[in-house]
GUZANU-509555 format. One record per residue (C-alpha): residue number from 1; residue in one letter; z, y, x. Coordinates in nm, 2 decimals, decimal comma. Each point is the difference from the previous one (the first is absolute). Example, Ala and Ser with C-alpha at 12.3 -4.5 7.8 and 13.67 -1.06 7.14 Angstrom:
ATOM    nr   rest        Z        Y        X
ATOM     1      A     0,78    -0,45     1,23
ATOM     2      S    -0,07     0,34     0,14
// end
This chain:
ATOM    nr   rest        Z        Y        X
ATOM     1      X     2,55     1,50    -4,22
ATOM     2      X    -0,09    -0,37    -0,02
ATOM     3      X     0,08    -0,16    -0,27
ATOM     4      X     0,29    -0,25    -0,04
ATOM     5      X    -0,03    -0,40    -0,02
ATOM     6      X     0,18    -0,20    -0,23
ATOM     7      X     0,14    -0,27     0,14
ATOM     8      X     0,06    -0,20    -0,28
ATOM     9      X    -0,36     0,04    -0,17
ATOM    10      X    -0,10    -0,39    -0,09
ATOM    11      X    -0,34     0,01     0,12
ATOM    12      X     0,08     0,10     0,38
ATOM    13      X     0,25    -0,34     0,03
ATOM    14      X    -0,24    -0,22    -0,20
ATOM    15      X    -0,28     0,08     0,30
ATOM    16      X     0,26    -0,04     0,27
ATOM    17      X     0,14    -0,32    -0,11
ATOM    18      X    -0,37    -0,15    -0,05
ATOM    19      X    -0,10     0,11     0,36
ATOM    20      X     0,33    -0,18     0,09
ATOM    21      X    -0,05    -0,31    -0,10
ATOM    22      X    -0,37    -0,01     0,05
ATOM    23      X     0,07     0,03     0,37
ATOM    24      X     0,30    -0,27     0,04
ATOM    25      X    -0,27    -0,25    -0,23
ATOM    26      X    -0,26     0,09     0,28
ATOM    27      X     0,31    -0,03     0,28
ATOM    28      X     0,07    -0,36    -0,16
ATOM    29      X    -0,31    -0,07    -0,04
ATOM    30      X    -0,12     0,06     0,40
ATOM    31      X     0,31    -0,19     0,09
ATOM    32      X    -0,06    -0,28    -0,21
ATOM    33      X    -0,41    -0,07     0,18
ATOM    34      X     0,17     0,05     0,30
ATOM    35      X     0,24    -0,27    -0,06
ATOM    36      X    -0,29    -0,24    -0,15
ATOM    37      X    -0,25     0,08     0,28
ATOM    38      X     0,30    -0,06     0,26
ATOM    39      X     0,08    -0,34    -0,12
ATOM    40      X    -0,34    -0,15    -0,15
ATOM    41      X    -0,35     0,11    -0,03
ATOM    42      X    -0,01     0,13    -0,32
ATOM    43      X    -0,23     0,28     0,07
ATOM    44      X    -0,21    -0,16     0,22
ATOM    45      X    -0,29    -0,03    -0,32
ATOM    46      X     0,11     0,35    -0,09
ATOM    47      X    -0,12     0,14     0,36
ATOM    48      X    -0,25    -0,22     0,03
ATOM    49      X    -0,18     0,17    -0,35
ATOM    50      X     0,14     0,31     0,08
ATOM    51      X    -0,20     0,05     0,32
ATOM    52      X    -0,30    -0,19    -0,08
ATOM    53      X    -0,03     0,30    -0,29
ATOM    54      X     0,10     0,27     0,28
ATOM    55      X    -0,22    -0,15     0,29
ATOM    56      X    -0,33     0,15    -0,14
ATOM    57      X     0,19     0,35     0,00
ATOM    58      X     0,13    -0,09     0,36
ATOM    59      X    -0,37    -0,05     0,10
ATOM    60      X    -0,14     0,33    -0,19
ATOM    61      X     0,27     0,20     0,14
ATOM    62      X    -0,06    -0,16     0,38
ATOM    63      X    -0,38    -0,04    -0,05
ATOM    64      X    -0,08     0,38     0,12
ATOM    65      X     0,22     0,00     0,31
ATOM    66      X    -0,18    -0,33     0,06
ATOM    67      X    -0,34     0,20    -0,04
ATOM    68      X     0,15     0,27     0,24
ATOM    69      X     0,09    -0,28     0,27
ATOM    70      X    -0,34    -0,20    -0,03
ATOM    71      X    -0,19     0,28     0,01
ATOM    72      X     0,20     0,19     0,37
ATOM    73      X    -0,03    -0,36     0,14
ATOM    74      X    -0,38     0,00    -0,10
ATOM    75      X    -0,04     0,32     0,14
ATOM    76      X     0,26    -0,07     0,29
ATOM    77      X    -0,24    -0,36     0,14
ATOM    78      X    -0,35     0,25    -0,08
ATOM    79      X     0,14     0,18     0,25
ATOM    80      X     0,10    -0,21     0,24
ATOM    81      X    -0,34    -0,20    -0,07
ATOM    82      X    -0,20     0,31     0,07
ATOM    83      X     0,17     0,07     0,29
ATOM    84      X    -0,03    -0,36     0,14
ATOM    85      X    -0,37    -0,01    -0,10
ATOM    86      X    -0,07     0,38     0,25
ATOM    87      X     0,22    -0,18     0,26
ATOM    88      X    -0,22    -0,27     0,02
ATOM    89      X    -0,33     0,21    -0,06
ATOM    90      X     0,15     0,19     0,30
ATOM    91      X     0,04    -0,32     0,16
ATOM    92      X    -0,37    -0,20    -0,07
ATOM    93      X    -0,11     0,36     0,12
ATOM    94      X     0,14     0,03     0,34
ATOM    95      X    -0,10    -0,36     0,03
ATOM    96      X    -0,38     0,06    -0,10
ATOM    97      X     0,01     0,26     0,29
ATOM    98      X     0,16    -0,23     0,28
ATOM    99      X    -0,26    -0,29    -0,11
ATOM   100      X    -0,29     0,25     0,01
ATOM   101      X     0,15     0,17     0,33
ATOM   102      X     0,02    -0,40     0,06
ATOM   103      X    -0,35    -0,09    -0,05
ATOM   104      X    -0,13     0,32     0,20
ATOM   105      X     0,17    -0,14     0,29
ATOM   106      X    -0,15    -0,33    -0,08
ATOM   107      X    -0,33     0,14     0,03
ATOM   108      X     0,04     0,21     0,27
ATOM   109      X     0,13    -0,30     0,16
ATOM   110      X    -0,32    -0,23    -0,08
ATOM   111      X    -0,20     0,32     0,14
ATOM   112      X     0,16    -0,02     0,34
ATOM   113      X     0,02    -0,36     0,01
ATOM   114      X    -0,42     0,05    -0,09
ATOM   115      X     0,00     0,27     0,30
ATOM   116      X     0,17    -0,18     0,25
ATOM   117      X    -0,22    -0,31    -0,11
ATOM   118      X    -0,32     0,20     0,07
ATOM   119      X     0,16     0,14     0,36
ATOM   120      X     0,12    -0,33     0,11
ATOM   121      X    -0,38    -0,09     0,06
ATOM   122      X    -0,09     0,35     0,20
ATOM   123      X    -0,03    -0,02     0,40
ATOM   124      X     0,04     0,36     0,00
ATOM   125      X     0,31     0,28    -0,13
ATOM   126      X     0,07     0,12    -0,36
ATOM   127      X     0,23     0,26    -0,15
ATOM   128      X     0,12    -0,05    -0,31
ATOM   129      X    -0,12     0,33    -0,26
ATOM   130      X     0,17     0,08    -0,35
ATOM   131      X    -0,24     0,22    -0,25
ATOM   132      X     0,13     0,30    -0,13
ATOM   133      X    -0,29     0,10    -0,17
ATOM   134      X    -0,32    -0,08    -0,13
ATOM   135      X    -0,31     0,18    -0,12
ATOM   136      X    -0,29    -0,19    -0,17
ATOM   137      X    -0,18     0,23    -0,17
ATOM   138      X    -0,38    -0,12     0,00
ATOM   139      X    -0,12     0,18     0,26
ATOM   140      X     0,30    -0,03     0,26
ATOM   141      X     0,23    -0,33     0,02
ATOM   142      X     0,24     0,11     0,29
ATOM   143      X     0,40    -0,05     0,03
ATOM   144      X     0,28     0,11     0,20
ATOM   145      X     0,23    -0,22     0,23
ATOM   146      X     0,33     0,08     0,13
ATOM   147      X    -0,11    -0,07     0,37
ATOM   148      X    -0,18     0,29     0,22
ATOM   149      X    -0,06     0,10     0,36
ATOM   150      X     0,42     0,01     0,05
ATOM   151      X    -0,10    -0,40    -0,04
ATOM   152      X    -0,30    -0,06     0,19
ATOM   153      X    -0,25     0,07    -0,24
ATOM   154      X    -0,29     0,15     0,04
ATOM   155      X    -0,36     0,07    -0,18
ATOM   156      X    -0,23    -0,29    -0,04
ATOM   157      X     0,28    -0,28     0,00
ATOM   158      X    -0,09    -0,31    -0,25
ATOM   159      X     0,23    -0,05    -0,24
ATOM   160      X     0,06    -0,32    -0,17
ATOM   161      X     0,20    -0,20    -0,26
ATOM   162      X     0,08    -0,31    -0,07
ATOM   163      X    -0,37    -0,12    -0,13
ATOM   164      X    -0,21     0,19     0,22
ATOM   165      X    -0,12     0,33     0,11
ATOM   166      X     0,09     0,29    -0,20
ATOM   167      X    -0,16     0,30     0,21
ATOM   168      X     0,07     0,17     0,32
ATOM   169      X     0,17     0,37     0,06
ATOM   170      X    -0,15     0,29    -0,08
ATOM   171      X     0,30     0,29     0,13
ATOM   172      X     0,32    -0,05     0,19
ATOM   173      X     0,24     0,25    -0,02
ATOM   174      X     0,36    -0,09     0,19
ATOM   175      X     0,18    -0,16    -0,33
ATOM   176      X    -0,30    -0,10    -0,21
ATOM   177      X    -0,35    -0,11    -0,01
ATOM   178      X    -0,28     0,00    -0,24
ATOM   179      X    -0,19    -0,31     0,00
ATOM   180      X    -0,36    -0,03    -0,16
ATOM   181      X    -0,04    -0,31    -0,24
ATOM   182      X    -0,33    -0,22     0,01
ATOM   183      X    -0,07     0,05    -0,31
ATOM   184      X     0,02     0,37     0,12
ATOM   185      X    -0,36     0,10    -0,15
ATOM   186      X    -0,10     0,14     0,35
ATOM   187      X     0,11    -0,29     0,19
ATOM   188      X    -0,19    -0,24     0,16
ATOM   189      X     0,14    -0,29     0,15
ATOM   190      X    -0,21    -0,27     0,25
ATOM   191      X     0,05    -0,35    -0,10
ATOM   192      X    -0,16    -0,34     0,04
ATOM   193      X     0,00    -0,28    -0,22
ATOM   194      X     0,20    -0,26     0,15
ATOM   195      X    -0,21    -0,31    -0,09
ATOM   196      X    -0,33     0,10     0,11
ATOM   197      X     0,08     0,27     0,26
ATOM   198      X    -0,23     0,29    -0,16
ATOM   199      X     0,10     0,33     0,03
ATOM   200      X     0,01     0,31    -0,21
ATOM   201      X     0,17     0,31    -0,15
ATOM   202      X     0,25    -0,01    -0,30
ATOM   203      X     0,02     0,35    -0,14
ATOM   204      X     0,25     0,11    -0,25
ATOM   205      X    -0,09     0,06    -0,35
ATOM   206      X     0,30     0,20    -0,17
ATOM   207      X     0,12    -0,27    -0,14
ATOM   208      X     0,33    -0,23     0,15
ATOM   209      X    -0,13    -0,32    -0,11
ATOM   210      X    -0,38     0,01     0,16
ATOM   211      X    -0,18     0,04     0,28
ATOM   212      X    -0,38     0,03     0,07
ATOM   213      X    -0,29    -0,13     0,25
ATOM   214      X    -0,29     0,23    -0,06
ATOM   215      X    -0,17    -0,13     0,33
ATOM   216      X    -0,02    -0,39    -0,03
ATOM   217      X    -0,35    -0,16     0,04
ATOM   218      X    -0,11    -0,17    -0,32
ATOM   219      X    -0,06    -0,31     0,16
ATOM   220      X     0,35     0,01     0,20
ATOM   221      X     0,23    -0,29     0,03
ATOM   222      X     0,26     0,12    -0,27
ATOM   223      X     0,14    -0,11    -0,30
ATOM   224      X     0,31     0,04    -0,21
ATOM   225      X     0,28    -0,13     0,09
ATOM   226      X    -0,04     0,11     0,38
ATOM   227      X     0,32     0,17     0,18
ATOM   228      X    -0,14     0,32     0,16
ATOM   229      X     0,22     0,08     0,35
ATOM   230      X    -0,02     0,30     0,22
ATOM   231      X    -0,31    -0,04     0,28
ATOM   232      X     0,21     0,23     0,28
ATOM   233      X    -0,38     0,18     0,01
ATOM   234      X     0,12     0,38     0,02
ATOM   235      X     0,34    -0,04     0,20
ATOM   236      X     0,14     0,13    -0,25
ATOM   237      X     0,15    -0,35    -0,19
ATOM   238      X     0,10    -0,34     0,18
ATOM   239      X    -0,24    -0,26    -0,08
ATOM   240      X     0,17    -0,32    -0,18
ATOM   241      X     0,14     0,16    -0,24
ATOM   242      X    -0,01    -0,07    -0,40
ATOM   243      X    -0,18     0,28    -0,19
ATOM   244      X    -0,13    -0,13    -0,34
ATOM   245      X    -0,15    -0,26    -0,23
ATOM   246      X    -0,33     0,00    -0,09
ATOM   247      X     0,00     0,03    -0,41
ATOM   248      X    -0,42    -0,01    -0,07
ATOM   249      X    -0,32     0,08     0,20
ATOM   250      X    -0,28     0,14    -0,19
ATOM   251      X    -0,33    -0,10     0,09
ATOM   252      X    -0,30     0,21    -0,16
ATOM   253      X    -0,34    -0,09     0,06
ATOM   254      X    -0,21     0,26     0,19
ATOM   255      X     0,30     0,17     0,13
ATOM   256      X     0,03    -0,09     0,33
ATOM   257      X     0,42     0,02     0,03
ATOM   258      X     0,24    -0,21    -0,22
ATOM   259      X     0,28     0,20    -0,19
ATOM   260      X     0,33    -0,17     0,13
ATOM   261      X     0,34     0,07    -0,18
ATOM   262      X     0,31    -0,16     0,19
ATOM   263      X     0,36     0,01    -0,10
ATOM   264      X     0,22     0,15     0,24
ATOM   265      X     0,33    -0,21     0,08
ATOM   266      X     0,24     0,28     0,06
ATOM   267      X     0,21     0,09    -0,28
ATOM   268      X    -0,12     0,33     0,05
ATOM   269      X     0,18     0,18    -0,38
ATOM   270      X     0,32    -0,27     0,05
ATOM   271      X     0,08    -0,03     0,33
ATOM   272      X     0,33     0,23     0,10
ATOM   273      X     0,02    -0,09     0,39
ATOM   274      X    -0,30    -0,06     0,22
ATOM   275      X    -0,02    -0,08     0,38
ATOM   276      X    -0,12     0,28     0,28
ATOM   277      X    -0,18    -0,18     0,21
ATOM   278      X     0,04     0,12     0,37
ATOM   279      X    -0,34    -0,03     0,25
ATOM   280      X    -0,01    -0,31     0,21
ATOM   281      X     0,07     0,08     0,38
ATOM   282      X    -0,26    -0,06     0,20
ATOM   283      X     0,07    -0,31     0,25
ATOM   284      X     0,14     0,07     0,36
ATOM   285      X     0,02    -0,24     0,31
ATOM   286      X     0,33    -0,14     0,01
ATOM   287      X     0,23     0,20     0,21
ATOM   288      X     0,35    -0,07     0,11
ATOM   289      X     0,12     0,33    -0,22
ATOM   290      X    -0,16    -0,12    -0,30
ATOM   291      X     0,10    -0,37    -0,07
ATOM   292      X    -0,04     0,04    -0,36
ATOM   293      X    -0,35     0,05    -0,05
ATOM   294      X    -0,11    -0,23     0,23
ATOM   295      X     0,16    -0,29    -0,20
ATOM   296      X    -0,11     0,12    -0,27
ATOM   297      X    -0,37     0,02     0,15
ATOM   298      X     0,03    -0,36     0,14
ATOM   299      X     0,14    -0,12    -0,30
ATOM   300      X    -0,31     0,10    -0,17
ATOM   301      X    -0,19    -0,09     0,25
ATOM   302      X     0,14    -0,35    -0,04
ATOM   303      X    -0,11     0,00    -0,35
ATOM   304      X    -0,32     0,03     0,12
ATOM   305      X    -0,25    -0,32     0,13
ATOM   306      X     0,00     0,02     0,36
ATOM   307      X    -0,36     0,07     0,13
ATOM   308      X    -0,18    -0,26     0,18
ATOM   309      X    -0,18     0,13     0,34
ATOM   310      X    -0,24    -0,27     0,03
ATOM   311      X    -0,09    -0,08    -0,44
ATOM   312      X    -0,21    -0,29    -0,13
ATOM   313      X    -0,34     0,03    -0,01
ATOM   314      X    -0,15     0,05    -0,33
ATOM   315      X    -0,27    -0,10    -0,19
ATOM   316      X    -0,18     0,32    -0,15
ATOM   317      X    -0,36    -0,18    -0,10
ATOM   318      X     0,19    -0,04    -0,34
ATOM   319      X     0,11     0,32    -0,04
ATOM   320      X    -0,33     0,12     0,13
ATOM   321      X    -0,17    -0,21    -0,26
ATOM   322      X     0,18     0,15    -0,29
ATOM   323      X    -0,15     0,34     0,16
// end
């Protein structure tokens, strides 16, 4: 059983009364700064040193969710910065492969430019030829075109590119052809040097970039610089056409053949589409079926000078002399 409380101890009333009034000074006392702040501005210099002692605390207590804040934005802009930098990455990549896509089809546009160039000045047909593939090992130079017998192709067609002769073809099937390079060490190609006229045999050597001329006198009419062009000896290749440059001749005393090394002017490890070059038709009387080649054949025969029946006499003592 608890025990009782007497009501009329001393101490008990002393507290209460002292809470009492404690609370109706701090009541006045409220009331009162209200009134003073209400109608003047009394307090302001109290508030103003109150919070310039509580503003560091203010900052200490905000200063970590400041930290917190900095630091997700931080984070939150890496981010975005990282992905902005792959987009454009992404971006400068897709655009290196259109430019390069670009400048392929730059240069596969000189090439044709080049091609059509070089079959602009032919009298006779060409088919245009892609490679496909390409074997120069040192004893065989040979590649593959994408034109065969389904094309009109056929064994022992020249083939050319935009410099010059390349080589002529060695098998026809009916969608490709293998064509033997000049520089084909068991090729031998007829040529003349274009300056003087003399004739000989260019032979391939293994290598893309040289030809030579085992079989030139030593006291022949050649020197470097000379373009070599096809001689049409053989039937095999046209004459007129470009074939090589003449790098050095070699003249050794007591041999009695000069050691010539030419140049050849086909891009023969570059070029990526060469010219088929089909057989010139032989000439026909002009007929009323065939209208075609018959202007053709008198407009070349308009290019050429008309032959005189009855020519000038000439004076051969001079010649004669020089005999």
């Amino acid at each position: 059983m608890p025990p009782s409380i007497n009501r009329n101890s001393p101490s008990l009333f002393t507290r209460n009364g002292f809470s009492t009034a404690r609370l109706m000074a701090y009541c006045f006392a409220a009331v009162l700064l209200m009134a003073l702040d209400q109608r003047g501005a009394y307090n302001q210099k109290v508030r103003a040193s109150l919070a310039t002692l509580v503003s560091p605390v203010q900052m200490l207590v905000s200063l970590p969710v400041e930290m917190f804040e900095a630091i997700g934005e931080n984070l939150t802009d890496r981010k975005n910065l990282h992905a902005n930098n792959q987009n454009l990455e992404d971006r400068l990549l897709r655009q290196q492969v259109k430019l390069s896509r670009l400048n392929a089809l730059e240069d596969e546009t000189r090439r044709l430019r080049s091609l059509l160039g070089a079959r602009s000045g032919l009298r006779v047909n060409t088919l245009v030829a892609e490679l496909l593939h390409i074997d120069l090992d040192p004893y065989s130079h040979k590649v593959i075109v994408d034109r065969g017998q389904n094309d009109g192709v056929f064994a022992g067609m020249v083939v050319l590119d935009a410099g010059g002769v390349m080589g002529q073809v060695a098998i026809a099937s009916p969608e490709t052809a293998e064509i033997i390079l000049i520089s084909d060490p068991d090729h031998a190609l007829p040529v003349q040097v274009a300056r003087t006229g003399m004739r000989s045999i260019a032979f391939g050597t293994g290598d893309t970039s040289i030809l030579m001329l085992p079989n030139v006198s030593i006291n022949a009419d050649i020197k470097q610089g000379d373009l070599l062009q096809t001689s049409g000896m053989g039937q095999l290749f046209p004459a007129g056409y470009s074939v090589a440059r003449v790098m050095s001749v070699e003249r050794s005393p007591g041999h009695p053949f000069a050691r010539v090394w030419a140049r050849p002017l086909a891009q023969l490890d570059r070029a990526r589409e060469v010219l088929v070059l089909f057989p010139e038709k032989k000439t026909e009387k002009p007929t009323e079926g065939n209208t075609v080649d018959s202007a053709e054949d008198d407009t070349e025969s308009a290019a050429l000078p008309s032959a005189d029946p009855n020519p000038p006499e000439t004076d051969t003592s001079a010649g004669s002399d020089n005999r």
